[in-house]
N, C-alpha and C positions, 0 to 999 in steps of 0.2 A: 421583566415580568415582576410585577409589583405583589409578591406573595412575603407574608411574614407571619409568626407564629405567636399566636395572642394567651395560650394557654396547653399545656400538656397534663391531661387527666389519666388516672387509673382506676380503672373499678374493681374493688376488690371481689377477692372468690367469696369470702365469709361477707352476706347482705348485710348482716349486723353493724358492720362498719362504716362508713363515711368515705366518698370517693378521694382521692389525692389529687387536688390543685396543683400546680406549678404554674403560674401566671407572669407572662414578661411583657418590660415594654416594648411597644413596634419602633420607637425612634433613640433608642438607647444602647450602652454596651449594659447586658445583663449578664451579671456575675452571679453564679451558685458556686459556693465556696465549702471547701469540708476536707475531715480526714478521709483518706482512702478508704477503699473499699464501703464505702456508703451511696454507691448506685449514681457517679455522677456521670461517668463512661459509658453506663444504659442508655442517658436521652440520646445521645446523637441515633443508637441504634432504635430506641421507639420513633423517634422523629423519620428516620429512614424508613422503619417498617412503616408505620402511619400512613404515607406515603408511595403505599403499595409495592413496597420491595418483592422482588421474587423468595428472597432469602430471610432468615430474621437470624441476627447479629445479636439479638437481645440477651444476657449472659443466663445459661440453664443454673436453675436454682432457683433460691427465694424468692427472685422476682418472678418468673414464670409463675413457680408455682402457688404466689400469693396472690397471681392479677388474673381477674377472669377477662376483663377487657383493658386496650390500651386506646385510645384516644389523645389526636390532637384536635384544638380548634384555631382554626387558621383565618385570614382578610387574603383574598385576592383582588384585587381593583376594589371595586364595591362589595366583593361577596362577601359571604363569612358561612363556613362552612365547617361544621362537627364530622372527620373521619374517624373511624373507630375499628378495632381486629380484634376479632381473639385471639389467648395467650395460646400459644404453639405446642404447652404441655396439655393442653386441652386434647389431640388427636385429632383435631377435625376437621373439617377443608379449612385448610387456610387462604382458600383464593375468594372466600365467603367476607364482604365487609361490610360496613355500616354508615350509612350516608344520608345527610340532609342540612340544608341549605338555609340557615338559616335569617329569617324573613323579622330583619328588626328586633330593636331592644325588646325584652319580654318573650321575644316567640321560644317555643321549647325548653322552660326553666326545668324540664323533666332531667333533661340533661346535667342535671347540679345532683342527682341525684342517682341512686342504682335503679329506677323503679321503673324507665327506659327498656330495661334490660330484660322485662319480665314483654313487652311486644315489641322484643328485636328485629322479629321478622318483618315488621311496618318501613325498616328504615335497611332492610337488608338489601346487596347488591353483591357486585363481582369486582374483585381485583382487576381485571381487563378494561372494566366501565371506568372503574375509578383514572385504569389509565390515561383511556380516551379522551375522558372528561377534563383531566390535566393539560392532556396533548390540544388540545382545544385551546382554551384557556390563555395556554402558552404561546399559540400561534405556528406549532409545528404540523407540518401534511405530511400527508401517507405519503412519504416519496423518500427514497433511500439514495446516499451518494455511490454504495458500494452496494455488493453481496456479501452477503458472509460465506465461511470455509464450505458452506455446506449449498452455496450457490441460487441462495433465494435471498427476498431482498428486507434488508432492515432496517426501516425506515428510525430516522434520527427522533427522539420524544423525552417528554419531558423527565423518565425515570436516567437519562446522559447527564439531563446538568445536576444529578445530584454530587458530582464527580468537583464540583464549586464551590459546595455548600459546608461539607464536612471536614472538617482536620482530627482525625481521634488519634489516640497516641503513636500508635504505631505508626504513623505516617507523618505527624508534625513536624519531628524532626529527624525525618527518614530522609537519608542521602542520596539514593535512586530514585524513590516514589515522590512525587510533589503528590496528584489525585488522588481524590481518597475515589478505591476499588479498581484502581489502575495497577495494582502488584497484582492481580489476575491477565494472563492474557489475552482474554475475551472483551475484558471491559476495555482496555490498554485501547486494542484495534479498532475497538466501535468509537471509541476519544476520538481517535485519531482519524478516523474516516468524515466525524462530524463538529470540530474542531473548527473549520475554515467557516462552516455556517455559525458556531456560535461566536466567532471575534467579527465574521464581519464581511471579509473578503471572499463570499460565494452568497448565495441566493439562493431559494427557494428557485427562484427564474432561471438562474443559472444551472443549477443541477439538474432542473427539466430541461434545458436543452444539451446538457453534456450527455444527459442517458438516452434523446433520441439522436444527439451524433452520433455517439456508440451503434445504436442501431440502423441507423444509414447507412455508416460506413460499413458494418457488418454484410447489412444488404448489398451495398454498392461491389463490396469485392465477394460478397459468392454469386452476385447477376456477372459479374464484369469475368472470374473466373469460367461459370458457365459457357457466356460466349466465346470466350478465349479458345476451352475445350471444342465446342462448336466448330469454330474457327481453323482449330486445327485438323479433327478430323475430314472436313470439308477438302482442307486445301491438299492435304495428305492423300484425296481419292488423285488428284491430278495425273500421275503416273500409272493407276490403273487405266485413266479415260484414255490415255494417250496411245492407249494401246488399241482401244477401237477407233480412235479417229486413222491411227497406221492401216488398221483392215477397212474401215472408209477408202482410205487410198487405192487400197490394194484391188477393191470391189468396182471404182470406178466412179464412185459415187457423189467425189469431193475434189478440188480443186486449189481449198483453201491451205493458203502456207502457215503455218503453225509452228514454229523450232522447238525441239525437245526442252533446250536450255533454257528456255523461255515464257515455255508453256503453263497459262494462266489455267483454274479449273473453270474462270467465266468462261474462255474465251471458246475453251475445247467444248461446254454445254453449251454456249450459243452456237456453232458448226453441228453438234451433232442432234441440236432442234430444230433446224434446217435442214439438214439432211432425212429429219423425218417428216417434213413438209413435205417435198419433195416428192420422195417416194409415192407418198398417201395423193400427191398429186401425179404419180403413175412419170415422173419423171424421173429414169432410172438414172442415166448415165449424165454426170457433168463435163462438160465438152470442158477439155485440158486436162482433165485429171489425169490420161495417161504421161502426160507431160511431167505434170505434176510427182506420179506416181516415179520414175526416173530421175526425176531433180532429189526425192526425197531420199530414194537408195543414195546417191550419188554425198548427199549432203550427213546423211548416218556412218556412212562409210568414212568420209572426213573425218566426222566429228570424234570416231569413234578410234582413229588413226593417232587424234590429238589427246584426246583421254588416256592410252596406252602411253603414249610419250610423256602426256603428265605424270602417271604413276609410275613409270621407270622411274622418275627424278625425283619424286616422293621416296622412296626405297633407298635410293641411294643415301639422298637427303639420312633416315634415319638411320642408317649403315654409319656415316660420319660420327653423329652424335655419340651412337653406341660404341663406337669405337674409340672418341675422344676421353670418354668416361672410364674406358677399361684402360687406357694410356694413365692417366692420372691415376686410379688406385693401382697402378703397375710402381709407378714411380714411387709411389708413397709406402708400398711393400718393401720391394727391391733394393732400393737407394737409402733414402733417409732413415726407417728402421732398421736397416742392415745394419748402417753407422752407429747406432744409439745400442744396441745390440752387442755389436763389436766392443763398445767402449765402457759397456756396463759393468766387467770387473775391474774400474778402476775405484769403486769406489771401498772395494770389499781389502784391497790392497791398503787403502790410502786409512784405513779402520786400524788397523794390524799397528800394534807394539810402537804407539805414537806416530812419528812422522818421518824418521831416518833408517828403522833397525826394519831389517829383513825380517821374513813371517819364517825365512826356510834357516837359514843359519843363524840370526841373531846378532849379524855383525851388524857397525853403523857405517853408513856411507852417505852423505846426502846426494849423490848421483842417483842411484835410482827413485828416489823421493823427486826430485829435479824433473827427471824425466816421465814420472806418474802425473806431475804438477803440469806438465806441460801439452798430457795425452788431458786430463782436466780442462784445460783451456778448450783446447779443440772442442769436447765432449760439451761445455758451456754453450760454446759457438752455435754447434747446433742444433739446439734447447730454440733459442728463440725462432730459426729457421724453422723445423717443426710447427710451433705452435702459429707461425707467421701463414702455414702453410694449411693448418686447421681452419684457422681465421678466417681464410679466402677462399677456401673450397666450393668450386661453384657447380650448378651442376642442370643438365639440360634437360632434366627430367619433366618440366612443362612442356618446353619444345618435341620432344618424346611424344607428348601425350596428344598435343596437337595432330603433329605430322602422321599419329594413329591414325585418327580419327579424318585428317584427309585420305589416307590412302581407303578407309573404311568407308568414306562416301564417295571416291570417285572407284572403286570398284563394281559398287552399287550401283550409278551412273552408265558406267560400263555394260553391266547387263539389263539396264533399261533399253538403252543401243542397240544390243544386238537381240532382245526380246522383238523391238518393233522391227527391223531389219529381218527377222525370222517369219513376224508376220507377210512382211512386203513380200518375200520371197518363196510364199507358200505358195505353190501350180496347182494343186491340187483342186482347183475350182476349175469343172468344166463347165462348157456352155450353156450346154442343156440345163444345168444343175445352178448358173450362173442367180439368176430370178430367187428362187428358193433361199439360196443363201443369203440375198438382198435382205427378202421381208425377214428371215429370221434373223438379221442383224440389227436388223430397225426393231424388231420387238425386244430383243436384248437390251440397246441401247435407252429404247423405253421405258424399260423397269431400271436401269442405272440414271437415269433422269428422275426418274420418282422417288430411288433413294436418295438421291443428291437432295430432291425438293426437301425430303425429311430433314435432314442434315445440314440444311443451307442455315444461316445464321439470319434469324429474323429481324428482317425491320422493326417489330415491334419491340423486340429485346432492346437492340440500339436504343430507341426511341425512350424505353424505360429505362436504361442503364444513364442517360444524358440527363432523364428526368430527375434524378436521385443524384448524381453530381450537384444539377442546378440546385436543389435543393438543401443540399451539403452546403455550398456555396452561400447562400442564405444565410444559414442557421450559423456559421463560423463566422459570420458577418457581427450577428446579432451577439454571439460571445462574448467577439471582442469589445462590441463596443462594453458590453454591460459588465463583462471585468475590467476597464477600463475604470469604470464607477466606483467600482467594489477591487479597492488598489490593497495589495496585498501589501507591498512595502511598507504602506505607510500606514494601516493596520497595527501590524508589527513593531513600528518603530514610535506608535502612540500608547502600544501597550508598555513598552520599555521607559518611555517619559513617564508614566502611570505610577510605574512600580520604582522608577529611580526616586520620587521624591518620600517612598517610605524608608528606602536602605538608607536614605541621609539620617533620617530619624531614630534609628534601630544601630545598639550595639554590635556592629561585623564589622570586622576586621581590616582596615586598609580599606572604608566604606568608599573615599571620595575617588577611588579610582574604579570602582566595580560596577558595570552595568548587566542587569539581566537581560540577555536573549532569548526568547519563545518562539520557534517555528514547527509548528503541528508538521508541516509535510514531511521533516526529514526525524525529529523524535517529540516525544510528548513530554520528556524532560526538561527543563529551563537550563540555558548554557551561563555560564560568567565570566565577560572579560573584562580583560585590566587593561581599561583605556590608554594606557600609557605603554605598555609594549606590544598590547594589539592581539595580545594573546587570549583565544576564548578555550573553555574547558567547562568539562560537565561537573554540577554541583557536587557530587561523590569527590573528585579530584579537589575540591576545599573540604578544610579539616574544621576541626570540631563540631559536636553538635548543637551548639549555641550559634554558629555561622547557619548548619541547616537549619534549624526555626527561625532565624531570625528571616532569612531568604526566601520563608515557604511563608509567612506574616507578609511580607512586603509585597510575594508576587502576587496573593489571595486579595491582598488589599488594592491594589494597584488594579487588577481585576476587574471587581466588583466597583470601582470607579468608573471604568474604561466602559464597561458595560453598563452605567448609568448616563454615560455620558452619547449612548449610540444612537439616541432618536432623536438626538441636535443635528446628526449625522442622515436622518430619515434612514434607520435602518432597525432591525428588529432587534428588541434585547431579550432574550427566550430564558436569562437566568432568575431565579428567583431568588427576591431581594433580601438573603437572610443569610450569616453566615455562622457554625459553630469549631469553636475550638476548645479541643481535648486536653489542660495541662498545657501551656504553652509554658510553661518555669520548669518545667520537669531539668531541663538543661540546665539550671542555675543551682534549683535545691531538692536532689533527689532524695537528700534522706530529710528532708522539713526544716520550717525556721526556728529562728532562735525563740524559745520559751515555750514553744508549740510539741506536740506527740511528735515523738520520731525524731525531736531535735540533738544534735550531738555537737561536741567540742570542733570537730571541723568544720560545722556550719556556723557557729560564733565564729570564728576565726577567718573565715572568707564573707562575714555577714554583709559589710556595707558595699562593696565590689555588686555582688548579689543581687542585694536588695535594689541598686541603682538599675542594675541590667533588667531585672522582673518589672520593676515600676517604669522602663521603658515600654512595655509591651502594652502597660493599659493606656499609657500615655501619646502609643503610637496610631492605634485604636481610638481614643478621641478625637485625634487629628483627624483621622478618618470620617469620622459624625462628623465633625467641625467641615471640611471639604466638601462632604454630600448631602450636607444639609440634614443627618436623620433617616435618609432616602432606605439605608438599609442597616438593618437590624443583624446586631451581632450579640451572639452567646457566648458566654466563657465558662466554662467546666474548670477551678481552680481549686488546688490544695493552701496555695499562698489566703493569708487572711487580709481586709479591709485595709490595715495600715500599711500596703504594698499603695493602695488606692489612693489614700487618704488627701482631700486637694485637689484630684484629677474629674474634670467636669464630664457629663454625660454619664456617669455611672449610676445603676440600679440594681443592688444587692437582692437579687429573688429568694436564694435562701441560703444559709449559715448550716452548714451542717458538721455537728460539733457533738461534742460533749461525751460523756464517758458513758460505755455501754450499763445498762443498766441503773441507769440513771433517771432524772426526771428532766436531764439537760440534754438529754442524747436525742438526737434527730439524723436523718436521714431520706434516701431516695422512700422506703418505708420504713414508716413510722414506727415505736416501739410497740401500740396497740394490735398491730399488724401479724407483727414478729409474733409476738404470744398468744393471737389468735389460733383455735385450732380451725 
């Protein structure tokens, strides 16, 4: 995203004053240079709020409450567009901002001036809009990779890559944090969830088809669940039905062989919707059924003979186990702890009055030492026995569980047996009464038919549950081919060429053997290995804070390369093309250079060390212009002065801010007229 910062204005609260310019160039490194505490730490935070932060970082005090508006004007592609907010000690919506789009050289010179401010309302809008508008712009959709904690969906936009943009101090050379508003855990997860769309290796395409696999599959296993259920209560009636196809038998009705063990719930509802055909067709009795009716006692009676012999052998079966189990902790009571037991005052002896002299008389004799020595051996011996015996302790408590669980179904089985057998052998139907009992059997069996139909697992379910597979199948199709496209490996391992030819450049430590690693899936931190023993390790685990900036310089720069270079690639670059840094020398000269405020004798004394490592940093920084052409615009917020610079191409000093308070030389983020304004 081709966006860069052409100027930061502030409107003062007193109209009597004159707006505050700050003007940089787009294809250059811009350096604002000064002593502390002169407001240079604010821009990254007005540049953040301008930019529609949720938050404003901008520091409470003078600046608040000397600026009634803060204003950037920014280029994106062709555009050029005036944002502007009010100052936060104001009270008042902050989600209120100020917007327009400026239409060519000359249009709205109003803006050079406070008098804008007097029909703010012409140009007013919403934080929301402004985000939109970005989110636009940028190329990012309403589509989210993740949820967030609270389970609704956050789509990735363009206030994430400010997480690219900024280094302020507290982060440049911070040895955990690389991102700047990554030391929060909100921002940390949202990085990291949308991470793979900004390097490269996922898609817009992509994450719309991972969030409707997500939901197919979600579909696919509660349809596929549902029929399962279905499926089971269905086939679970079978043992009820079996019980009227027994009084079918019994009635005269049927003929059909059916085996208990065997028995389908189709098979049993195909026979007993025949036998209501039948009937309804005044055809009472099926010739063989008494046959039939005798084969089946005869075949119950078998089967039910064989069942009882199975579960004798079941029982005994668990009899063994239990029994083997109680042998083994017998043996391991009884025997081996007895022994260890037994032999445990050997040691209380072998303590006592060194190693010869009795505990009871005091005399020496090495005989009973000998003989203590030698109950010792034994008592060794069986140490390892023991713990050999812990070691392999095995035990049949699966088997246990099993052989439960058969005796528990063929119990079960058992009085299915002699249930229908009960049936078959109920007399209790006479002649006369013979008829009656028919049709009331048939009307029973007709409303267990019509709950079976409820119950039954639909065609159409199948039909749907296959449709949503096929469909599955598809869209896993189309995945793969398209992360195929979008190769994550080698993503990653172009971002590492990227940022390895900054560490050549950049004073760290043992550079030519250190490569940086970046992989969002597993942290948002950059790893460091040392090509030569293969060894990687998190940037914390390297020491000094001159290794972390130089590290957090190389991978920011390395970056914003990699992401110039992604629509050679046909792929989308959503960062925008600016980058600032907070003090990157802070590591070299915290207490100031030689001849400058704040200079001391130890900073002469390490000057030229120093001074070579800081004049790397803008030097490295060129290189960068020099590689991408100008492509993107970098800020430096520095306390070091010009002859850190001095020679180094691409630089543009925007503003010096120096001189002794009260002075006529003194300058700053505001001005001295500013300051003494009431």
């Amino acid at each position: 995203m081709k966006l860069k910062i052409k100027s930061i204005i502030l409107y003062p609260e007193n109209k009597e004053l004159s707006p505050r310019f700050l003007k940089f160039s787009e294809e250059k490194i811009n350096v604002i240079s000064g002593y502390s505490q002169r407001g240079k730490s604010a821009i990254i935070s007005i540049i953040d709020y301008c930019l529609a932060s949720s938050d404003c970082n901008i520091p409470i005090g003078l600046i608040r409450d000397k600026v009634d508006k803060f204003a950037i004007y920014i280029t994106i592609g062709n555009k050029n567009l005036f944002i502007a907010r009010d100052s936060p000690h104001r009270k008042i919506n902050t989600e209120i901002m100020y917007f327009h789009e400026i239409q060519g050289k000359g249009d709205r010179p109003i803006f050079n001036t406070n008098e804008w401010i007097e029909n703010s309302d012409d140009y007013k809008t919403t934080r929301d809009y402004i985000k939109r508008y970005l989110n636009s712009l940028a190329g990012f959709e309403n589509i989210s990779e993740e949820q967030n904690s609270e389970g609704k969906d956050d789509p990735a936009g363009f206030r994430d890559t400010v997480a690219f943009l900024f280094q302020p101090q507290n982060i440049i050379a911070n040895p955990t944090t690389i991102f700047y508003k990554t030391d929060t855990l909100d921002h940390l997860l949202k990085l990291k969830s949308i991470f793979p769309l900004i390097l490269g290796y996922k898609s817009f395409e992509i994450i719309k088809l991972e969030k409707e696999i997500n939901i197919l599959e979600k579909d696919y296993q509660d349809q596929k669940r549902k029929y399962e259920t279905i499926q089971y209560q269905y086939q679970s009636w079978s043992s009820d039905v079996y019980n009227y196809y027994s009084q079918a038998i019994n009635l005269g009705i049927t003929d059909k062989i059916i085996k208990i063990e065997e028995a389908s719930i189709e098979a049993l509802k195909d026979e007993l919707t025949l036998i209501i055909k039948r009937v309804k067709s005044k055809n009472y009795l099926k010739e063989g059924s008494s046959l039939r009716y005798a084969n089946q006692l005869d075949e119950l009676d078998k089967l039910r003979q064989k069942a009882y012999q199975d579960l004798k052998l079941l029982k005994i079966e668990l009899y063994k186990y239990e029994q083997v189990d109680r042998t083994k902790n017998s043996y391991k009571d009884d025997v081996l702890y007895d022994i260890v037991d037994r032999l445990s005052p050997l040691s209380w002896f072998l303590d006592k009055e060194g190693t010869n002299v009795c505990p009871f008389c005091k005399s020496k004799s090495d005989a009973g030492i000998n003989k203590l020595l030698t109950l010792r051996n034994e008592q060794d011996k069986i140490q390892p026995v023991l713990k050999d015996f812990e070691l392999s302790l095995f035990s049949f408590e699966k088997e246990k569980i099993e052989c439960k669980k058969n005796i528990k179904e063929k119990e079960t089985f058992i009085q299915r047996i002699e249930s229908n057998i009960n049936i078959l052998l109920n007399e209790n139907i006479k002649e006369n009464n013979k008829f009656s009992n028919i049709f009331e059997f048939v009307g029973k069996i007709n409303n267990i038919l019509e709950n079976l139909a409820k119950l039954e697992p639909s065609n159409d379910l199948a039909q749907k549950i296959e449709s949503i597979k096929n469909e599955l199948e598809t869209k896993r199709a189309e995945q793969k081919e398209l992360s195929m496209k979008f190769d994550k490996e080698s993503c990653l391992n172009s971002v590492s060429n990227s940022i390895d030819r900054y560490i050549k450049s950049l004073p760290i430590e043992d550079k030519q053997s250190k490569r940086v690693h970046l992989d969002p899936d597993k942290s948002i931190n950059i790893k460091i290995e040392d090509v030569r023993t293969k060894n990687i390790t998190f940037l914390s685990k390297i020491g000094s804070g001159a290794n972390h900036m130089c590290y957090h310089l190389a991978t920011l720069l390395g970056l914003h390369e990699y992401f110039l270079l992604m629509q050679k690639q046909h792929k989308h670059n959503f960062i925008p093309s600016f980058l600032v840094l907070d003090q990157p020398s802070q590591v070299y000269f915290p207490e100031g250079f030689p001849g400058e405020k704040g200079s001391s004798k130890k900073t002469e004394e390490r000057y030229s060390k120093d001074f070579s490592d800081t004049k790397s940093i803008f030097e490295v920084c060129s290189l960068f212009m020099e590689r991408t052409k100008g492509h993107t615009q970098i800020i430096i917020l520095e306390h070091a002065s010009s002859k850190i610079w001095e020679g180094i191409p691409d630089i543009n000093l925007v503003q010096e801010w120096r001189g002794e308070e009260n002075t006529e030389e003194y300058n700053a983020l505001l001005q001295s007229e500013w300051l003494l304004a009431e």
